[in-house]
N, C-alpha and C positions, 0 to 999 in steps of 0.2 A: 271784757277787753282782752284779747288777747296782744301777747309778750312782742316787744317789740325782736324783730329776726336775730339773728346769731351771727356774725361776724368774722371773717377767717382772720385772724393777725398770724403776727411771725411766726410762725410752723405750731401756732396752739391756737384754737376757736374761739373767737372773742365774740363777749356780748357785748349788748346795750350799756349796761354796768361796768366796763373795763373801758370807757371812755368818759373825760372829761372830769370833774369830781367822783372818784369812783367810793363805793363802798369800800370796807374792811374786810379785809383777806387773810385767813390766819397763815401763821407763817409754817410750810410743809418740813419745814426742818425742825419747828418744836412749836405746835400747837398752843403752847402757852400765850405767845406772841404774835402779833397783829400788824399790820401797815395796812395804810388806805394811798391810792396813788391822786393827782392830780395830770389830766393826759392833754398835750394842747390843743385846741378845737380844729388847727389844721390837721391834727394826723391823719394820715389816711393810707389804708392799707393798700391801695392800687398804684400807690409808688416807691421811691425805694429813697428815702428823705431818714438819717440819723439824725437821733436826738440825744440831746448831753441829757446828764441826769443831776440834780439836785437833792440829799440828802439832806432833811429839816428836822433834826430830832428837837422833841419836848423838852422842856422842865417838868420839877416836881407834880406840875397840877395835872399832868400830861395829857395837852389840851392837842394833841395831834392833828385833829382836823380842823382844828382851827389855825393851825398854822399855815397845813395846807391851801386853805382857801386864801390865806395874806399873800402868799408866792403864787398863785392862780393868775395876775398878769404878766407877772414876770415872766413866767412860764410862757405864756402864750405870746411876749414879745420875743421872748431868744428861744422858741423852738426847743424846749426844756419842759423834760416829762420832771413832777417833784415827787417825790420819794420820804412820804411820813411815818415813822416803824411809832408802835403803839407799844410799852415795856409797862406792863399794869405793875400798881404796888402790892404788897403784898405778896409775892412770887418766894418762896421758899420759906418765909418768916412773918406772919401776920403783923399786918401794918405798918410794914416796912414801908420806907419812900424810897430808899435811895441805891438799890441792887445794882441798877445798872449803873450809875456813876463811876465807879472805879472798875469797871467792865468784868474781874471777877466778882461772883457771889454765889457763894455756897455749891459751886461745881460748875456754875452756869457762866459761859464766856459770850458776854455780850456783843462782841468785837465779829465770833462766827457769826450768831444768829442774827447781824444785821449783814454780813455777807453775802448768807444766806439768801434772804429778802432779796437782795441786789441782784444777785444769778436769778433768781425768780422772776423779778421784772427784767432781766434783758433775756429770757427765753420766752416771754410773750411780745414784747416792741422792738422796735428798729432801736437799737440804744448803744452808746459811747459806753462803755459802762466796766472796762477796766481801769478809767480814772474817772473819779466822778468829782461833784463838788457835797462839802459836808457843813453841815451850818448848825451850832447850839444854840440855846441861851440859859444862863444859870445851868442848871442840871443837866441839859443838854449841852452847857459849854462847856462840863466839867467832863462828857462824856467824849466829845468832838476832840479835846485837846488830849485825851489817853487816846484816842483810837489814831491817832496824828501820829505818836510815838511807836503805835507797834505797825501799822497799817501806811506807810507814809507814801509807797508805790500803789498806792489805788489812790491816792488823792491827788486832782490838779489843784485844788483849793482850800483850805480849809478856814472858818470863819469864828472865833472861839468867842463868845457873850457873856461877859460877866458871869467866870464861874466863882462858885463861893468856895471852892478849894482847889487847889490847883496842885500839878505833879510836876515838882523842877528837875531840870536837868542836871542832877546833883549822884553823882555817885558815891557820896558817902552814906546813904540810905537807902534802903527798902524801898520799894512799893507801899503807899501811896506817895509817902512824901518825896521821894527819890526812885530811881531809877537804876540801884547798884544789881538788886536782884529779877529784873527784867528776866533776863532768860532762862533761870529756872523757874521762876513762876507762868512764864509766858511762853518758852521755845522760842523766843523771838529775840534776837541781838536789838541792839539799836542801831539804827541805820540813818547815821547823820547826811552822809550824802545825801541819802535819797529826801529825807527834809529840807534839803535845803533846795530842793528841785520845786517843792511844793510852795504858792504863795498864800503868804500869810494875813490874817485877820485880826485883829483883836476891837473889841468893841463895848462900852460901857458910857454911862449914861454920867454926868458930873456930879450928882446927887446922889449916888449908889454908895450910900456909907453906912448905911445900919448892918447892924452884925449881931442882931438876934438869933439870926437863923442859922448864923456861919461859923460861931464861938463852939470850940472845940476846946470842952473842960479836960482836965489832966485825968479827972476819973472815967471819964467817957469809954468806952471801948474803941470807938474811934481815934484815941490819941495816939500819937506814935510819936518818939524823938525825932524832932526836926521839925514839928509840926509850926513850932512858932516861929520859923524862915519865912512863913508866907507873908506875912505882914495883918494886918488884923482886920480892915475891911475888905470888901469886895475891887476897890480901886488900888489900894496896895497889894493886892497878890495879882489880878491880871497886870501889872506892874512888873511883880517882882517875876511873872510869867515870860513876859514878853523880852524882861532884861536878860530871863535865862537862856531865848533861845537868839536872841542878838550874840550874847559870849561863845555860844556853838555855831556863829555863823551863818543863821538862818535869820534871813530879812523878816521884818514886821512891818506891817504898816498898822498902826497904832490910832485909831477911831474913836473920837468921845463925842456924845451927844450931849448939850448944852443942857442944865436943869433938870436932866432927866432921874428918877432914880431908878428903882428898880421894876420895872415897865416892859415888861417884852416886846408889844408890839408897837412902841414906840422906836425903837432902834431899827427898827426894816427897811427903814429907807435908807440909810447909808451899807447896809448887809446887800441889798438889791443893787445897787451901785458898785458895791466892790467885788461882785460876781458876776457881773454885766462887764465887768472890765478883765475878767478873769476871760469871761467866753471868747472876745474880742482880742486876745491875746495868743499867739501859738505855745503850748503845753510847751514845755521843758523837755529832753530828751528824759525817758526811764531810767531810774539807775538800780 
């Protein structure tokens, strides 16, 4: 059986496999890392049609393309290429889970190498792709609501899911739990305007109250003074999240799914809905 033909897209040759649920692509800026695209079945390269973009990262299980495929209508109803980066465990520390969550780890800045991926996909499609939309949940919302903070001018939306730790806008602290040393760790000021251009998410299930996973002992290595500001389950810190960026002036719109607890692909339909009302909406000016 021979391949199906070759395809020209935006100024790079596209196959059969860069349409539709596409396979996994490592990422050319650090081969460590991965993303798979989901493309909508209208694209088509003999017209000149832009598409938003939708950034869907994982949680811990880092079920990437299965996320993909849950926003594969979506996509295909609002003309919205999705955008899944694949951050394997393990990367610098065997059996590690949770590297990319606070975007640094061990030298590795998560925040570029999903940039990266971004420029990747809008030098192959027709793409919006200096603001896009970015959506977590748990481990992904932990990672959506730091990239918000240093990255807030590439977002027209961002959609944060029950993360089990969270970074307030607190400058009597560090990184993670605050935000005092942002920009010697990062290069990056904090740039409240431009958050507040961006609209916001926040999303969690009514039943989301076990804190097996999220209890952070004082011996841990993870501890840091302040850590117990966040509140102690997953409902009181996207709480106490969402209160901190109301005090700085940046709207919330604040989402809870009835009975639900810790369930990710139970929560998509209000996440699909509140970026459906995002696309439908004119972007903010840039600040």
């Amino acid at each position: 059986m021979s391949s199906p033909p070759a395809r020209q897209g935006h100024g790079i040759k596209l196959s059969y496999y860069d349409f539709g649920a596409t396979t996994f692509f490592a990422s050319q800026y650090d081969q460590r890392f991965s993303y798979c695209l989901y493309v909508p079945k209208n694209y088509s390269e003999s017209d000149d049609k832009v598409y938003d973009l939708a950034v869907i990262v994982h949680g811990t299980g880092r079920t990437a393309s299965q996320y993909r495929d849950r926003f594969a209508d979506f996509a295909d109803r609002n003309d919205c290429i999705v955008l899944a980066p694949l951050f394997p465990a393990g990367i610098g520390v065997a059996g590690d889970l949770a590297n990319y969550k606070r975007i640094l780890f061990h030298g590795i800045r998560y925040d570029q190498v999903l940039l990266s991926m971004v420029d990747e996909v809008a030098a192959k499609y027709r793409l919006r792709s200096e603001r896009f939309m970015l959506y977590g949940f748990s481990g992904g919302g932990q990672f959506s609501q730091r990239f918000f903070l240093l990255h807030p001018e590439r977002l027209h939306a961002v959609s944060i899911g029950a993360p089990g730790v969270v970074t307030l806008l607190n400058t009597d602290y560090d990184w993670w739990v605050g935000v005092r040393d942002i920009e010697q760790r990062f290069g990056r000021s904090l740039n409240l305007a431009a958050m507040r251009a961006v609209t916001v998410q926040t999303i969690i299930g009514t039943a989301d109250t076990a804190t097996w996973e999220i209890t952070i002992p004082r011996d841990s290595a993870l501890w840091m003074d302040g850590a117990q500001l966040q509140g102690d389950n997953r409902i009181e810190r996207i709480t106490a999240l969402a209160d901190s960026f109301a005090a700085h002036g940046i709207r919330v719109q604040r989402d809870t799914v009835p009975g639900i607890a810790h369930e990710p692909f139970k929560v998509i339909e209000p996440v699909e809905a509140f970026l459906q009302q995002c696309l439908r909406t004119p972007q903010a000016a840039p600040v």
